[in-house]
N, CA and C of each residue as an Amber inpcrd file, in Angstrom:
protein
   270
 -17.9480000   3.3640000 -21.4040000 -17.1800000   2.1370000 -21.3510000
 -15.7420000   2.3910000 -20.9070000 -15.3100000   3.4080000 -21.7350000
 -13.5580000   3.8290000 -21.0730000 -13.7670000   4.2940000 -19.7870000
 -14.6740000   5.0160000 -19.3600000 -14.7670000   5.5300000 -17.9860000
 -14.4910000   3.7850000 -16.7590000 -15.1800000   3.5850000 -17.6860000
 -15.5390000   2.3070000 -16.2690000 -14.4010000   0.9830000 -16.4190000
 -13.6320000   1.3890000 -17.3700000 -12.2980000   0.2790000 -17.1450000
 -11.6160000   1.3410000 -16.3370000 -11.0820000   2.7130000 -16.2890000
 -10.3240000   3.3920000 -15.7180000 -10.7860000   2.9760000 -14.1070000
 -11.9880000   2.8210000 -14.3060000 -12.3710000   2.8660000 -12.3230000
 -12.1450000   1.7790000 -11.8150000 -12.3150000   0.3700000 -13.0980000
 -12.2320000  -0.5460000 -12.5040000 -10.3980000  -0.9740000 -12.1300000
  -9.4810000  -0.3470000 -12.8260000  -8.3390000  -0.4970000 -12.7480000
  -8.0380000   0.1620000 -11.3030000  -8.5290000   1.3280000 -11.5600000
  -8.0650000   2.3680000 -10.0460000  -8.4930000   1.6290000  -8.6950000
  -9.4030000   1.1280000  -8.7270000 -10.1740000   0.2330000  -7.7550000
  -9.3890000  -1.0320000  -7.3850000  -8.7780000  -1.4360000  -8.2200000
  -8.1060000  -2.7250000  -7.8740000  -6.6990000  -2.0720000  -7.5930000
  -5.9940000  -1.0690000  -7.5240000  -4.6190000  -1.1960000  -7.5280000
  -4.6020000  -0.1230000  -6.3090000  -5.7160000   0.1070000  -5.8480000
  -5.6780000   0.9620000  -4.6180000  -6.0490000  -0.0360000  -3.2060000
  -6.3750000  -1.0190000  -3.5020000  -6.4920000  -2.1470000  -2.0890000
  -5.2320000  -2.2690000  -2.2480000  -5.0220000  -2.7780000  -0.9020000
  -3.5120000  -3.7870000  -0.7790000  -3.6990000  -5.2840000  -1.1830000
  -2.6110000  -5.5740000  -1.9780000  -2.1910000  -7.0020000  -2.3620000
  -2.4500000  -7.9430000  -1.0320000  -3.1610000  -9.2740000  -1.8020000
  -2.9740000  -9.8690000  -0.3560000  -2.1850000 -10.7980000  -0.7840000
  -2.3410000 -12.1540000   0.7530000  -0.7730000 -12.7740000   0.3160000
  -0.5820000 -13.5490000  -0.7700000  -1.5240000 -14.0240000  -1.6140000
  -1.6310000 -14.8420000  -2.7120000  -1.0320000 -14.1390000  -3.4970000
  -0.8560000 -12.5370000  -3.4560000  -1.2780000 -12.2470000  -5.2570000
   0.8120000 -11.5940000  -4.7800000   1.3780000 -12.3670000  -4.1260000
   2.5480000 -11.9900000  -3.9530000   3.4360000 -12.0770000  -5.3970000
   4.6100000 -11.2140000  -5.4990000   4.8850000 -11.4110000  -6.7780000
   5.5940000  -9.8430000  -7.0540000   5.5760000  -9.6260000  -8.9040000
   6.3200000  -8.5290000  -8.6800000   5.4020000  -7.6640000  -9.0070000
   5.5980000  -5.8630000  -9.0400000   4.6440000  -5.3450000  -9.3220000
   4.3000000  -4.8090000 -10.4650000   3.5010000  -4.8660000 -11.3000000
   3.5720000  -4.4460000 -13.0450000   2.4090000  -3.1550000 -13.3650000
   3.0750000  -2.4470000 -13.7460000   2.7370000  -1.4260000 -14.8180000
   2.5460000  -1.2920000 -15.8700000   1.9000000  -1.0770000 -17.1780000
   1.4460000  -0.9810000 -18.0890000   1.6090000   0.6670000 -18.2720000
   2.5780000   0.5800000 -19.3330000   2.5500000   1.5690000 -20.0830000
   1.4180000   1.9250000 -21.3140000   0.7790000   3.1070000 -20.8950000
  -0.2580000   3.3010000 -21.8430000   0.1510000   4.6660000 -23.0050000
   0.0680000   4.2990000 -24.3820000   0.2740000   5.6120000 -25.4300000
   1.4800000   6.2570000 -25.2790000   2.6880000   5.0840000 -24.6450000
   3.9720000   5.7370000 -24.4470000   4.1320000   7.0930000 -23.7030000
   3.0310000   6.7650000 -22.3490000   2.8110000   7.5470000 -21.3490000
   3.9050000   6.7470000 -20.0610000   4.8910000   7.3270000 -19.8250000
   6.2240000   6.8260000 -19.2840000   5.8490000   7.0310000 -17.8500000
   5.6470000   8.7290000 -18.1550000   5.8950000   9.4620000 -16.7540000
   4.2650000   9.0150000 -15.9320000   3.6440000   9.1370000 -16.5190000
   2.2390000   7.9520000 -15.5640000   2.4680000   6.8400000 -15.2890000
   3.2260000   6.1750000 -15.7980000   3.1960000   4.5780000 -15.2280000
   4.5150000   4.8220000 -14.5060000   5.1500000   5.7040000 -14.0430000
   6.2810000   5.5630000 -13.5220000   5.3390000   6.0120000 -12.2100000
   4.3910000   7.3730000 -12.1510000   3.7600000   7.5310000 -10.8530000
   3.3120000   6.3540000 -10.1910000   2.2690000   5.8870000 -11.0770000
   1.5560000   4.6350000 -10.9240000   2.4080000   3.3440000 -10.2870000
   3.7690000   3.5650000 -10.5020000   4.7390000   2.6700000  -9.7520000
   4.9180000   2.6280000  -8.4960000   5.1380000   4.5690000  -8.0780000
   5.5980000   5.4050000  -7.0460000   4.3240000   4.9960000  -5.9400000
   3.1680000   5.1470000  -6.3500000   1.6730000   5.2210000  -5.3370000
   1.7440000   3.0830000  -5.5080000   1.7930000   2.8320000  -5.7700000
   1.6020000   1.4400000  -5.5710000   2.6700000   1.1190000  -4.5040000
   4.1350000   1.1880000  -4.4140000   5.3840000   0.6170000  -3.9980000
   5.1680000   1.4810000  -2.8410000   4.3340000   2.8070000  -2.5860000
   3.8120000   3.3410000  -0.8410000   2.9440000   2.8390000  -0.7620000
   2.0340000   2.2990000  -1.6390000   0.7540000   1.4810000  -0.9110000
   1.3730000  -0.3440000  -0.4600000   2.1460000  -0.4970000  -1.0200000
   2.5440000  -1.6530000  -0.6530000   3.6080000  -2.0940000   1.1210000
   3.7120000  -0.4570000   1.1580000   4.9010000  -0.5140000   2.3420000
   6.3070000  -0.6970000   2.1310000   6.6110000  -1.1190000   0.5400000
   7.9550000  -1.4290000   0.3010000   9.2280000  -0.6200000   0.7230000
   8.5650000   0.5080000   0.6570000   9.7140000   2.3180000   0.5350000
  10.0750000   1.9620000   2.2300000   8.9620000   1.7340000   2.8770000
   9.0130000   1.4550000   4.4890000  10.2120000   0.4550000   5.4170000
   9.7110000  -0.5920000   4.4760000  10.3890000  -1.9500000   4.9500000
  11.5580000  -1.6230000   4.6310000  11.8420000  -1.2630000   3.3110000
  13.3550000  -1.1970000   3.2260000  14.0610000  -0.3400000   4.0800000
  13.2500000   0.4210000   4.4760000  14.1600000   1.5870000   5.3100000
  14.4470000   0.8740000   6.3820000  13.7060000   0.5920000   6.9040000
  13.5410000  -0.5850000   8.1210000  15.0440000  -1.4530000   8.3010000
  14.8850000  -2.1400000   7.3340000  15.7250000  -2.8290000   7.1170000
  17.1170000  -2.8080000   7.1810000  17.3630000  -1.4870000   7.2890000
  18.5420000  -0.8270000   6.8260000  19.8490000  -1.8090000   7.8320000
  19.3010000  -1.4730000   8.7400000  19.7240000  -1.7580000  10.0780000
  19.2420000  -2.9890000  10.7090000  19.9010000  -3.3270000  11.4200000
  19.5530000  -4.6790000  12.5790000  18.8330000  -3.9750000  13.4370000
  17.3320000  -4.5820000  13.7140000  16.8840000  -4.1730000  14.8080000
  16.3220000  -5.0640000  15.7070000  16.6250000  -4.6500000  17.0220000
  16.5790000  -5.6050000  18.0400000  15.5470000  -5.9390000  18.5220000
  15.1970000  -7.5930000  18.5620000  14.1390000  -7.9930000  18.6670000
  13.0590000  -7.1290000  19.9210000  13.5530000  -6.4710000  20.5930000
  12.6690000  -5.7230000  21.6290000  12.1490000  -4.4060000  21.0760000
  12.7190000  -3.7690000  20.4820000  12.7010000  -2.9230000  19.0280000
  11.8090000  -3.3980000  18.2680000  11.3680000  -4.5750000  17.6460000
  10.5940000  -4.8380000  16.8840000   9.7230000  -4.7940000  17.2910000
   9.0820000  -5.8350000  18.4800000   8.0580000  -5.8410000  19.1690000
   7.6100000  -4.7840000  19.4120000   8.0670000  -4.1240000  20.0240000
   7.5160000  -2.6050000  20.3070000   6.5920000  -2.0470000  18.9410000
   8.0310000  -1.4100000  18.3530000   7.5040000  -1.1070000  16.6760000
   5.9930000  -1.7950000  16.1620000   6.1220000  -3.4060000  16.5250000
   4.9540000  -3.7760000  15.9740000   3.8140000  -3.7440000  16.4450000
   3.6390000  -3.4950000  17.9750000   2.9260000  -3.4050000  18.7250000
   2.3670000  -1.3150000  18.5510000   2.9770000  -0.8450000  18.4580000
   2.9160000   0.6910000  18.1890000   1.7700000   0.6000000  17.0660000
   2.7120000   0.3190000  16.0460000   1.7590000   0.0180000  14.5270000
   0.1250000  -0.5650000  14.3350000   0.3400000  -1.6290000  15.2020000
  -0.9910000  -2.0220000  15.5730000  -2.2500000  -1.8250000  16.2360000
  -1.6160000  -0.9480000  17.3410000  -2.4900000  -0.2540000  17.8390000
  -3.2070000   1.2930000  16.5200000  -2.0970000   1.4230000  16.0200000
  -2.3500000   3.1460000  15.0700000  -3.6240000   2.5060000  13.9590000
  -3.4840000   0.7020000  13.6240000  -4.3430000   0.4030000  13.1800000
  -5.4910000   0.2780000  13.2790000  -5.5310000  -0.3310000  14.8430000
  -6.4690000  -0.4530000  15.4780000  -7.5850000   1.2690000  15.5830000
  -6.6470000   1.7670000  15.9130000  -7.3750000   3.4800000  15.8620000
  -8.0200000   4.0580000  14.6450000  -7.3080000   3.5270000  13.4330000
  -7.6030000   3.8000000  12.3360000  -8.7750000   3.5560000  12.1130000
  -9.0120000   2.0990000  12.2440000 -10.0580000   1.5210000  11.7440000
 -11.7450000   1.9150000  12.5960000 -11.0930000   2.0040000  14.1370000
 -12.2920000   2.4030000  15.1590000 -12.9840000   3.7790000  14.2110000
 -11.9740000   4.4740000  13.3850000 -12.2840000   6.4620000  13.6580000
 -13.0640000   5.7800000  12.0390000 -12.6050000   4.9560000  11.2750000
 -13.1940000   4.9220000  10.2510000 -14.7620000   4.1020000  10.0430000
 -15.0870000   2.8060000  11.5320000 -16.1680000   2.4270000  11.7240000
 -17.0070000   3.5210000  11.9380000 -16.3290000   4.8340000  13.0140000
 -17.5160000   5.4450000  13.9640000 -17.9040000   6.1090000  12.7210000
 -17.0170000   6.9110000  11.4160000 -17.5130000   7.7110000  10.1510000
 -18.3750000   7.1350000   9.7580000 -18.4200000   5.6740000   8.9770000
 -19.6260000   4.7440000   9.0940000 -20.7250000   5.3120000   9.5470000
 -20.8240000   5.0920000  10.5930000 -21.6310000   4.4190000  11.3520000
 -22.5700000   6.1210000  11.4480000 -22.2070000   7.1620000  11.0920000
 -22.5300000   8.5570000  11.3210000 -23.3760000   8.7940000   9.8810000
């Protein structure tokens, strides 16, 4: 039974948020286990892209700059996902 709440937790906080579930991000401290829910912060806030964006952000970037950027990104997705169908599909 404890096994299978741990998986079911790990399972849900390893997809990405979609846009509904926008909001802030919460941790649960377990048995005054600090330094785990502080990781558990760290791997969520890179799975979320936050560490990213902000960097991003830092700076003004110029709308031709963006495009690009976003167009770059999309394609790396696009690749991603092809190399992870063909594993599939093997």
């Amino acid at each position: 039974m404890a096994n299978d709440k741990k998986r079911d937790a790990a399972s849900s906080t390893r997809t990405r948020r979609n846009e509904q579930d926008l909001g802030p991000l919460e941790v649960q401290v377990v048995d005054n286990n600090v330094g785990r829910a502080i990781n558990q912060l760290k791997r969520m806030v890179g799975r979320e892209g936050l560490k990213r964006e902000m960097k991003r952000h830092r700076f003004y970037e110029k709308p031709s700059v963006a495009k690009r950027r976003k167009s770059i990104e999309a394609e790396r997705r696009r690749r991603k996902e092809a190399r992870r169908r063909k594993k599939s599909d093997n």
